[in-house]
N, CA, C and O atoms as a GROMACS GRO file, in nm:
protein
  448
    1UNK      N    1  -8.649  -4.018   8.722
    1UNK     CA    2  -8.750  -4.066   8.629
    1UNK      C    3  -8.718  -4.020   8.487
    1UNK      O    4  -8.759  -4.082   8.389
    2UNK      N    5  -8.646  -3.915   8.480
    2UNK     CA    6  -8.667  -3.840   8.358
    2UNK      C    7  -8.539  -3.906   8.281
    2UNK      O    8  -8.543  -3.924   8.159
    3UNK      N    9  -8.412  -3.946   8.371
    3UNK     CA   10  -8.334  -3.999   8.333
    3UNK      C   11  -8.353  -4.174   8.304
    3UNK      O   12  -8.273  -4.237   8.234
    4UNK      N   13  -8.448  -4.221   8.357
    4UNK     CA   14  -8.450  -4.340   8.338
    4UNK      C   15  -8.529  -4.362   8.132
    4UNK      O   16  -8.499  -4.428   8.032
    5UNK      N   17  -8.646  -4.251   8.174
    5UNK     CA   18  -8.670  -4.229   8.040
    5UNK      C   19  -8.618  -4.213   7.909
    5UNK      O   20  -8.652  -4.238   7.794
    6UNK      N   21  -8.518  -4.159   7.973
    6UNK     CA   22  -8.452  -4.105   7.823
    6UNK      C   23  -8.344  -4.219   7.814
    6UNK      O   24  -8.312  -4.232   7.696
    7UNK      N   25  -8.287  -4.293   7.884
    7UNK     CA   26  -8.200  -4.433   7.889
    7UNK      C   27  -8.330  -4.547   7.784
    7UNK      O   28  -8.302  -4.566   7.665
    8UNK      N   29  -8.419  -4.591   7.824
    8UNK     CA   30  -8.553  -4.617   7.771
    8UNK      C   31  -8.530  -4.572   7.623
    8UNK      O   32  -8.497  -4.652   7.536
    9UNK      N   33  -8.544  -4.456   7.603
    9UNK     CA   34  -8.505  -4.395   7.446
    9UNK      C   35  -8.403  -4.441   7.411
    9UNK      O   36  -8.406  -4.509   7.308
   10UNK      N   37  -8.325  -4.429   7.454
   10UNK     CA   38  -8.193  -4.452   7.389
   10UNK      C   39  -8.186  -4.601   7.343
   10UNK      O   40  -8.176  -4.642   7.227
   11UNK      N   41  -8.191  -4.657   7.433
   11UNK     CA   42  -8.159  -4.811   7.456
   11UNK      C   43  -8.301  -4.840   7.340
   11UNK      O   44  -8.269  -4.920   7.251
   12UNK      N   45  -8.402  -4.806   7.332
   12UNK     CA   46  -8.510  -4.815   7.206
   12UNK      C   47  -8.442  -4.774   7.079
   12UNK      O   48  -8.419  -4.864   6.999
   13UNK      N   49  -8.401  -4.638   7.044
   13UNK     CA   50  -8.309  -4.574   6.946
   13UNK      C   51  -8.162  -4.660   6.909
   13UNK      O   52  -8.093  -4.652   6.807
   14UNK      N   53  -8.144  -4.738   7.027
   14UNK     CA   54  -8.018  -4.810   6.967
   14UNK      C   55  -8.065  -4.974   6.914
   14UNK      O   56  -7.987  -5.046   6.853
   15UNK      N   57  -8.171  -5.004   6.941
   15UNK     CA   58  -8.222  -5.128   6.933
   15UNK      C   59  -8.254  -5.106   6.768
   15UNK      O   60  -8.197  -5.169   6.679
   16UNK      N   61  -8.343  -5.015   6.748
   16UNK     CA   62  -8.338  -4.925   6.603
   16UNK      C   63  -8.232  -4.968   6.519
   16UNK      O   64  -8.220  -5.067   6.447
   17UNK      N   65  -8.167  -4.883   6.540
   17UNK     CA   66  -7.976  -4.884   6.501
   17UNK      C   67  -7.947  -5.018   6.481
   17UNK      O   68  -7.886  -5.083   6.397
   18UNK      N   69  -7.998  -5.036   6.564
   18UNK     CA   70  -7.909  -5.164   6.500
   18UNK      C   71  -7.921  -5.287   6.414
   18UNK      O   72  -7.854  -5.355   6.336
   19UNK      N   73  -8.101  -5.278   6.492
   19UNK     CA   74  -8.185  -5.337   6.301
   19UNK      C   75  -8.168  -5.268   6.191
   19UNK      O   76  -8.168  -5.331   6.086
   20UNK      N   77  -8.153  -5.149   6.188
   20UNK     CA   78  -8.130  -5.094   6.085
   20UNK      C   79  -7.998  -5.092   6.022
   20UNK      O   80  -7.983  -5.078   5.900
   21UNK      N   81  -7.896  -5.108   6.109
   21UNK     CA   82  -7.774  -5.200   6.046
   21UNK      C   83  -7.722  -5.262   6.020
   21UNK      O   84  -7.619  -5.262   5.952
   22UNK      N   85  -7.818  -5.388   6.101
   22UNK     CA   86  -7.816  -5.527   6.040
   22UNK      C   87  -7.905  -5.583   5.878
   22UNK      O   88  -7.898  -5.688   5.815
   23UNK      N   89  -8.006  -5.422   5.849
   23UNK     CA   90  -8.065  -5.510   5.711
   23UNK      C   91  -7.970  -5.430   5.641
   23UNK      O   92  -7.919  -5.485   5.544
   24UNK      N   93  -7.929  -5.297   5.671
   24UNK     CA   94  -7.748  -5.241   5.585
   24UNK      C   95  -7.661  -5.368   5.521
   24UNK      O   96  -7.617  -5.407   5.414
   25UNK      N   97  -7.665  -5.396   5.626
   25UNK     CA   98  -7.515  -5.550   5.584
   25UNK      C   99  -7.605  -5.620   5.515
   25UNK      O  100  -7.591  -5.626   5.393
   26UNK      N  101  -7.689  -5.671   5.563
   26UNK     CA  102  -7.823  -5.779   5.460
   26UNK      C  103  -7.784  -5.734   5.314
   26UNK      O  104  -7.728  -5.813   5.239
   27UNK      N  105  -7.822  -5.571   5.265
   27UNK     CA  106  -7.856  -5.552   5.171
   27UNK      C  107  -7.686  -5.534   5.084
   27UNK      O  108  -7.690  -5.534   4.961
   28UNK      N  109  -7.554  -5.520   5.150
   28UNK     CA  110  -7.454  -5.513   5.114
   28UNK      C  111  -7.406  -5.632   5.057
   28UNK      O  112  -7.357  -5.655   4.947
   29UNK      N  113  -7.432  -5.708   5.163
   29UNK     CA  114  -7.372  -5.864   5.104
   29UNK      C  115  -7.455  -5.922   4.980
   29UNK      O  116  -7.413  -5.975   4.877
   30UNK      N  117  -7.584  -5.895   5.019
   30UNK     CA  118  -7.680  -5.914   4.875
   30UNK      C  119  -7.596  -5.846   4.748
   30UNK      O  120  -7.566  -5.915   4.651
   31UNK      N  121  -7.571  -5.748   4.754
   31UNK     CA  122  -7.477  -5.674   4.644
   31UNK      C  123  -7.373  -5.692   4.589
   31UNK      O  124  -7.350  -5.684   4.468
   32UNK      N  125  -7.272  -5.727   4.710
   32UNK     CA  126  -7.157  -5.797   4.669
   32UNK      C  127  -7.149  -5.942   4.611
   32UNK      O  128  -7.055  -5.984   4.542
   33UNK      N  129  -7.298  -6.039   4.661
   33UNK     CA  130  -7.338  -6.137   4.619
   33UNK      C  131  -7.413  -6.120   4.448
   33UNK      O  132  -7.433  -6.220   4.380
   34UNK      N  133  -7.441  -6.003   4.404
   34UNK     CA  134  -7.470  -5.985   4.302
   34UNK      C  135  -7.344  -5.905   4.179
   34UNK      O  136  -7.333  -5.902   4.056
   35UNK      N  137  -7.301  -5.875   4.244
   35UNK     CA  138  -7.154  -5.826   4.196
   35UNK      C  139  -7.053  -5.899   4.160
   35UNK      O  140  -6.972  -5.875   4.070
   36UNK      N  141  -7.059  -6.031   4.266
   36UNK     CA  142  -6.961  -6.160   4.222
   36UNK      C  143  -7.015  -6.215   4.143
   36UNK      O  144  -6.937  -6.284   4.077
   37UNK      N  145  -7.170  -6.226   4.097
   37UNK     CA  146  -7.212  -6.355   4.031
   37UNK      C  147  -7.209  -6.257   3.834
   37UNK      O  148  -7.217  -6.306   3.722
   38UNK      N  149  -7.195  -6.121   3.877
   38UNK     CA  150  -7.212  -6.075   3.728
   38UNK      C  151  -7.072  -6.095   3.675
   38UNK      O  152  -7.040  -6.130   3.561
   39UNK      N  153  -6.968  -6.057   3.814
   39UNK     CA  154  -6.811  -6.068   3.708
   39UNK      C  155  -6.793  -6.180   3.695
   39UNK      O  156  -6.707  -6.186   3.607
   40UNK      N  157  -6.832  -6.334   3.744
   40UNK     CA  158  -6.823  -6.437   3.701
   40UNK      C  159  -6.885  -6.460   3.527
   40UNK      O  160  -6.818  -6.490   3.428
   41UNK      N  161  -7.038  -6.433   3.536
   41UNK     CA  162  -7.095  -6.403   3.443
   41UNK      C  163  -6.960  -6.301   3.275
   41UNK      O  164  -6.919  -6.332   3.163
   42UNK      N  165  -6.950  -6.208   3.350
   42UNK     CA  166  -6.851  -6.137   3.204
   42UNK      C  167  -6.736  -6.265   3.246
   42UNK      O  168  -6.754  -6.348   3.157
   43UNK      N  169  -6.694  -6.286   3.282
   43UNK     CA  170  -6.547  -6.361   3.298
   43UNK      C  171  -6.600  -6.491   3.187
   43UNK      O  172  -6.538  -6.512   3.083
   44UNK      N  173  -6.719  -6.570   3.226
   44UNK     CA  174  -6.732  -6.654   3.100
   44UNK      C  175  -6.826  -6.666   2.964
   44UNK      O  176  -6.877  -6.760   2.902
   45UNK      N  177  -6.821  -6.484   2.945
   45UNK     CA  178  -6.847  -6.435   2.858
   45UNK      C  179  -6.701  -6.398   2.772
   45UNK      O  180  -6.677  -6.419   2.653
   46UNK      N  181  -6.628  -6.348   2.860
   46UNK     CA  182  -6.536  -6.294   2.796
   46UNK      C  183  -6.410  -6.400   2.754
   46UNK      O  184  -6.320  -6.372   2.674
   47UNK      N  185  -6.425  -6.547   2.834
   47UNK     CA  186  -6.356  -6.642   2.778
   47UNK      C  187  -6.446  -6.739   2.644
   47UNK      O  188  -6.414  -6.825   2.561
   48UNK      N  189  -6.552  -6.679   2.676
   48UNK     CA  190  -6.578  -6.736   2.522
   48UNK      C  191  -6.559  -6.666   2.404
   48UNK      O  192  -6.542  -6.717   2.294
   49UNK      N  193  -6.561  -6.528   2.434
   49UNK     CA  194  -6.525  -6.477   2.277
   49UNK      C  195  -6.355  -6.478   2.282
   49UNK      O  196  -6.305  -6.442   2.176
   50UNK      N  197  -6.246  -6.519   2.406
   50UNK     CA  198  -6.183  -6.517   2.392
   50UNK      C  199  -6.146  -6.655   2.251
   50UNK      O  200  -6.082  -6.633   2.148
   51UNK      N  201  -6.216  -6.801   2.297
   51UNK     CA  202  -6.212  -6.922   2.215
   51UNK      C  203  -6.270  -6.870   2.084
   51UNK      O  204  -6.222  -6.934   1.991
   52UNK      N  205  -6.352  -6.781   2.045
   52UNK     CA  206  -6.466  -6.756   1.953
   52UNK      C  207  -6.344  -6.723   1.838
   52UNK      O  208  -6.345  -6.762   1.721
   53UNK      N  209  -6.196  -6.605   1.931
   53UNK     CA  210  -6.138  -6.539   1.817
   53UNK      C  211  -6.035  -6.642   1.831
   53UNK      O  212  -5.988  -6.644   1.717
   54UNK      N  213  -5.960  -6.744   1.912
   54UNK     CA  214  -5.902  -6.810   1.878
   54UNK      C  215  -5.896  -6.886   1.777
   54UNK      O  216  -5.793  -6.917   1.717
   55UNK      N  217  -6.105  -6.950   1.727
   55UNK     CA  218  -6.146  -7.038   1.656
   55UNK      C  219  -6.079  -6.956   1.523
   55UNK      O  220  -5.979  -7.000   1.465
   56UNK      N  221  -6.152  -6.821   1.479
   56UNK     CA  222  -6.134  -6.736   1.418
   56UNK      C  223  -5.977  -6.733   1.324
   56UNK      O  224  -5.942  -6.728   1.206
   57UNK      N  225  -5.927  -6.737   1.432
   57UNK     CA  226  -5.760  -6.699   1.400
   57UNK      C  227  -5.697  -6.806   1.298
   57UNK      O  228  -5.618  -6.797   1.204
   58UNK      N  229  -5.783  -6.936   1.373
   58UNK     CA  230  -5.743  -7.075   1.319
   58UNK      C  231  -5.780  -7.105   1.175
   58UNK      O  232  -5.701  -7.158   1.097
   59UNK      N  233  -5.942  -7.055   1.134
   59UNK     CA  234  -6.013  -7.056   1.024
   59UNK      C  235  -5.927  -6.966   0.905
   59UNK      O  236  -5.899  -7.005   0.792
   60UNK      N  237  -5.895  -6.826   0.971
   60UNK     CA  238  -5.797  -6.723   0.898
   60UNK      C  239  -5.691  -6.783   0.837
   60UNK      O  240  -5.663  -6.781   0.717
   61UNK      N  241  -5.623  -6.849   0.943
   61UNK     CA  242  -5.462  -6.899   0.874
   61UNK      C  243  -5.457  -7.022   0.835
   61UNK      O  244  -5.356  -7.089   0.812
   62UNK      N  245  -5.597  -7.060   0.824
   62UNK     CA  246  -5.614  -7.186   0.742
   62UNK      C  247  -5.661  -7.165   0.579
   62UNK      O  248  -5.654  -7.248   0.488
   63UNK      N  249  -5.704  -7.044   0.577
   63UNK     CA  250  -5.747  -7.022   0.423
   63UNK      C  251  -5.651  -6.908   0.381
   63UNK      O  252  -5.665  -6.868   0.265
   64UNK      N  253  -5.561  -6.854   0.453
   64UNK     CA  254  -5.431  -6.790   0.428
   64UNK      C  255  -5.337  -6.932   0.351
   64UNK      O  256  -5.258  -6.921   0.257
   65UNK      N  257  -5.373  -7.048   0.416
   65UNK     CA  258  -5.213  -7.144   0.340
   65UNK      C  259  -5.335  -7.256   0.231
   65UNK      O  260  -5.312  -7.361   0.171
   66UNK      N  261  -5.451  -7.183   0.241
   66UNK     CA  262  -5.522  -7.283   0.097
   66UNK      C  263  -5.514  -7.155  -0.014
   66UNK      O  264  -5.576  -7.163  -0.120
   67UNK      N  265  -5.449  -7.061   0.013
   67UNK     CA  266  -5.472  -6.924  -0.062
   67UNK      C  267  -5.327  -6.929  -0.125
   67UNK      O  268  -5.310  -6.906  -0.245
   68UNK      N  269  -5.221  -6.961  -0.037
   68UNK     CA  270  -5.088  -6.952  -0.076
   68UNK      C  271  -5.088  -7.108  -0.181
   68UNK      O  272  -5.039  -7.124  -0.293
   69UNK      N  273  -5.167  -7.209  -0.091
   69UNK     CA  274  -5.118  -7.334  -0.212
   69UNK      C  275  -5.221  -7.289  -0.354
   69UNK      O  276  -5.171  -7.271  -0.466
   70UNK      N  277  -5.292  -7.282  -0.341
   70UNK     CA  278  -5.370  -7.215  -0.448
   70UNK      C  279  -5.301  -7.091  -0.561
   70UNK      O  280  -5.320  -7.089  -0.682
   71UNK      N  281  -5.255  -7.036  -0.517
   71UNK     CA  282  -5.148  -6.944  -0.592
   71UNK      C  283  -5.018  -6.981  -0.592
   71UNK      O  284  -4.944  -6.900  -0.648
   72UNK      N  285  -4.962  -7.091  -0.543
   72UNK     CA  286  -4.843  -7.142  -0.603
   72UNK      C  287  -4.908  -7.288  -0.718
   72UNK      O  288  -4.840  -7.344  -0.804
   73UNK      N  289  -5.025  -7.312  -0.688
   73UNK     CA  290  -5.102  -7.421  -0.802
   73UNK      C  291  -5.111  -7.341  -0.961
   73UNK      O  292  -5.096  -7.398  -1.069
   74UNK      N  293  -5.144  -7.172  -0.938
   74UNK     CA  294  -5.190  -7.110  -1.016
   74UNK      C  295  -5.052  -7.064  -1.098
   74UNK      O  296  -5.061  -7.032  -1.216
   75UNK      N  297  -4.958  -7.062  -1.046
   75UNK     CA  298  -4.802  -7.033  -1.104
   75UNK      C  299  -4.769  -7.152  -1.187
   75UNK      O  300  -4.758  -7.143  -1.309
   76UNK      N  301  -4.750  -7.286  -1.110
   76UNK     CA  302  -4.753  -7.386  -1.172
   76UNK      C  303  -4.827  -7.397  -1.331
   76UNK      O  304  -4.767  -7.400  -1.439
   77UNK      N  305  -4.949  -7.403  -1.313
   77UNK     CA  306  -5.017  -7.441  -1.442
   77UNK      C  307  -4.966  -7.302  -1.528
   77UNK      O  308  -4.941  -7.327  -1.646
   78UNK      N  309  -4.952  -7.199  -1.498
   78UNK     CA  310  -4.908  -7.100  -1.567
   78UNK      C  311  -4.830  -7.143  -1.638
   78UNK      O  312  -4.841  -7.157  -1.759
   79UNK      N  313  -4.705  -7.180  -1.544
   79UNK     CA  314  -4.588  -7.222  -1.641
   79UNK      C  315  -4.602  -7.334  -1.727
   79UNK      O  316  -4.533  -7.339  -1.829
   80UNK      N  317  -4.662  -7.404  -1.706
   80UNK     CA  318  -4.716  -7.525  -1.757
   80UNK      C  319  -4.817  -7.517  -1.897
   80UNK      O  320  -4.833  -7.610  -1.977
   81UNK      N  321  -4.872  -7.399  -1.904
   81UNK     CA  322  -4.918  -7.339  -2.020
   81UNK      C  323  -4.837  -7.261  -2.080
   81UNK      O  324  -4.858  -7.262  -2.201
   82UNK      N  325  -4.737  -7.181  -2.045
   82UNK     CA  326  -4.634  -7.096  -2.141
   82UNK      C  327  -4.555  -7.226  -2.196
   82UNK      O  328  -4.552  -7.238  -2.318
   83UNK      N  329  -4.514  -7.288  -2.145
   83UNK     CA  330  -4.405  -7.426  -2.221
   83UNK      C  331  -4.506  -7.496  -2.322
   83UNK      O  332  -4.481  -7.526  -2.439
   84UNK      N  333  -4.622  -7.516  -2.255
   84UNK     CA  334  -4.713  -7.581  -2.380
   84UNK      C  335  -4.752  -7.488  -2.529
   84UNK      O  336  -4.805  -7.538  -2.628
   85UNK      N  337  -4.710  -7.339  -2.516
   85UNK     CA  338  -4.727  -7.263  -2.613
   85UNK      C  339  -4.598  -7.251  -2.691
   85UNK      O  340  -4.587  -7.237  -2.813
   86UNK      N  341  -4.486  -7.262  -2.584
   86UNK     CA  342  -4.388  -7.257  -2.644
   86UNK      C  343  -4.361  -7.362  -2.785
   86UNK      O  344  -4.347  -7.338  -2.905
   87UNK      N  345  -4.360  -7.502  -2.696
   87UNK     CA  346  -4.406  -7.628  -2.794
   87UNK      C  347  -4.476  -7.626  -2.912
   87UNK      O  348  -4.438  -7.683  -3.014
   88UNK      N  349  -4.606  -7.545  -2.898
   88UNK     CA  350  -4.652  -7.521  -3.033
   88UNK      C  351  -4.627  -7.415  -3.125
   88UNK      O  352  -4.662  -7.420  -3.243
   89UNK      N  353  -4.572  -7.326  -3.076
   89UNK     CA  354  -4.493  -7.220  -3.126
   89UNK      C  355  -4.411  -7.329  -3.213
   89UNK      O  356  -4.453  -7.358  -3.325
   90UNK      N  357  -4.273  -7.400  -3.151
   90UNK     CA  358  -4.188  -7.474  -3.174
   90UNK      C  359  -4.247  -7.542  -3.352
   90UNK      O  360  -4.192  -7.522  -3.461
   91UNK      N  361  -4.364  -7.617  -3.324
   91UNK     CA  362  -4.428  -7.721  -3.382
   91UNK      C  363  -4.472  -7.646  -3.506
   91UNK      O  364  -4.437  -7.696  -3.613
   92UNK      N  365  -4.558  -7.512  -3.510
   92UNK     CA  366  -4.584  -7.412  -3.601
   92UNK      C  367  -4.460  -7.366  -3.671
   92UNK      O  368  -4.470  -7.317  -3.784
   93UNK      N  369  -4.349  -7.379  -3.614
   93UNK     CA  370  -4.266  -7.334  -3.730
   93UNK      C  371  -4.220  -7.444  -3.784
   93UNK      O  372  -4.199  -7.448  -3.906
   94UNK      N  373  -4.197  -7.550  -3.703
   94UNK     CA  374  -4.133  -7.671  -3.807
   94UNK      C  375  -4.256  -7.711  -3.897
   94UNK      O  376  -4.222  -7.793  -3.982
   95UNK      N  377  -4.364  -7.684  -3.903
   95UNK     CA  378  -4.459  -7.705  -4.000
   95UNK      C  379  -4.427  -7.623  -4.117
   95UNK      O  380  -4.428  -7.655  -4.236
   96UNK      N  381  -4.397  -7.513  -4.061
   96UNK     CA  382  -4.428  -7.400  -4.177
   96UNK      C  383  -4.290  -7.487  -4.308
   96UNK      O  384  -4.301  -7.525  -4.424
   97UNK      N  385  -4.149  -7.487  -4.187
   97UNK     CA  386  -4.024  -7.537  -4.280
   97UNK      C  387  -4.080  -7.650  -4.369
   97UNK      O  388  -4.058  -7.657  -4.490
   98UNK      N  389  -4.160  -7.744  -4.296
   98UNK     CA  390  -4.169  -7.879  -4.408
   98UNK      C  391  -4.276  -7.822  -4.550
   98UNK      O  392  -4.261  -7.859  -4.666
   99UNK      N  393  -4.365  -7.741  -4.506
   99UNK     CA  394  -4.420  -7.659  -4.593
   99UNK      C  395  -4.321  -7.651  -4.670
   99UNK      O  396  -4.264  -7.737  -4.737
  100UNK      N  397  -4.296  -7.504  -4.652
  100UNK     CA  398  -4.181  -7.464  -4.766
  100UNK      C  399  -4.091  -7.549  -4.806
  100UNK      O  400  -4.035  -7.512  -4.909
  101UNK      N  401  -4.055  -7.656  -4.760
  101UNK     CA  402  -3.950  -7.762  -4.854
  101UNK      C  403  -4.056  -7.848  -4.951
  101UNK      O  404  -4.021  -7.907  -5.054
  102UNK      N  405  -4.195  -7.845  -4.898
  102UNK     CA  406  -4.246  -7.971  -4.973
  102UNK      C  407  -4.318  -7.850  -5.079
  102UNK      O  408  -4.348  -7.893  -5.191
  103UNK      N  409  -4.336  -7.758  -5.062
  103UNK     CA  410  -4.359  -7.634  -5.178
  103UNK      C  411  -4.227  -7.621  -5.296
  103UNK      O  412  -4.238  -7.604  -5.417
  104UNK      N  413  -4.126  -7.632  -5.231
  104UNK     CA  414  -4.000  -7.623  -5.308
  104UNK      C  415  -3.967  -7.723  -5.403
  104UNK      O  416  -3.919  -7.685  -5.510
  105UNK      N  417  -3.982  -7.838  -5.384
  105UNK     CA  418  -3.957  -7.989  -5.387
  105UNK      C  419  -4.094  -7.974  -5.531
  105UNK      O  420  -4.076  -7.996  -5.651
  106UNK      N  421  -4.206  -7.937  -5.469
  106UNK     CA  422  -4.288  -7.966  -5.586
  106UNK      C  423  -4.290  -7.871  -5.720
  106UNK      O  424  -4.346  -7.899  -5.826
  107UNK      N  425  -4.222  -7.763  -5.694
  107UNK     CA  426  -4.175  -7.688  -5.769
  107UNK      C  427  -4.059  -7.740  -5.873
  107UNK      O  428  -4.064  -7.713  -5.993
  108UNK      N  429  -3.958  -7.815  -5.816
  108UNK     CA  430  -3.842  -7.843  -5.894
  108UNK      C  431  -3.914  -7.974  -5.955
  108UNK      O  432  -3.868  -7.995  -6.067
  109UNK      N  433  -4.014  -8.073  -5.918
  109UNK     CA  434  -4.048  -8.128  -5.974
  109UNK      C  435  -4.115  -8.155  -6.087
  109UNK      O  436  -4.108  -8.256  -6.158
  110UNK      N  437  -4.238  -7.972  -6.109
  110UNK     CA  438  -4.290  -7.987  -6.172
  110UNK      C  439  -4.196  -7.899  -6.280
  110UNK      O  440  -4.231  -7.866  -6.394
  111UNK      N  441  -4.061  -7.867  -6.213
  111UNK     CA  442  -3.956  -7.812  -6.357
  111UNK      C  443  -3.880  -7.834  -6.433
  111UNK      O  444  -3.814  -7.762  -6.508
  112UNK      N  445  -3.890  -8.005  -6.408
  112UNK     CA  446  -3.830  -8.179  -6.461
  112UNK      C  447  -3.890  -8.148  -6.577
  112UNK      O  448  -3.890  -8.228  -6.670
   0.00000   0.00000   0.00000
């Protein structure tokens, strides 16, 4: 009797056991089911800021070569203003010469 009892226990104690290790796994797979859905989650988080700095990169080295044409525009007109000074430099002195000849000229004229 005493042995049948305690078989009774057991076989109760393992019936236990084993609901109790079947909501174990329940609550594991729930976890791992929550574990897959977050690294999915960062995975297309992390491919969007991957596109975010690609966009980035694109915007950068696009105002890197409006920066370079812009400063080879800015050389240009540079030079384009030193030659135009030069020119009047040029123009200021051949003024000054016709000056002084037509100063000279009116001089010998008025020494007729």
């Amino acid at each position: 009797l005493t042995q049948s009892r305690a078989l009774t226990e057991l076989s109760s104690d393992n019936d236990e056991l084993k609901k109790e290790l079947e909501k174990k796994r329940k609550e594991i797979a729930s976890l791992v089911a929550s574990c897959a859905a977050g690294e999915q989650e960062l995975k297309v988080q992390a491919e969007a800021h991957l596109h975010d700095l690609a966009a980035r990169d694109l915007m950068v080295a696009s105002l890197e070569d409006i920066k370079t044409q812009l400063s080879k525009q800015l050389f240009e007109k540079a030079d384009i203003i030193a030659q135009h000074e030069n020119e009047i430099m040029q123009i200021t002195a051949a003024n000054c010469a016709i000056k002084k000849e037509m100063a000279g000229q009116q001089r010998r004229m008025s020494q007729q």
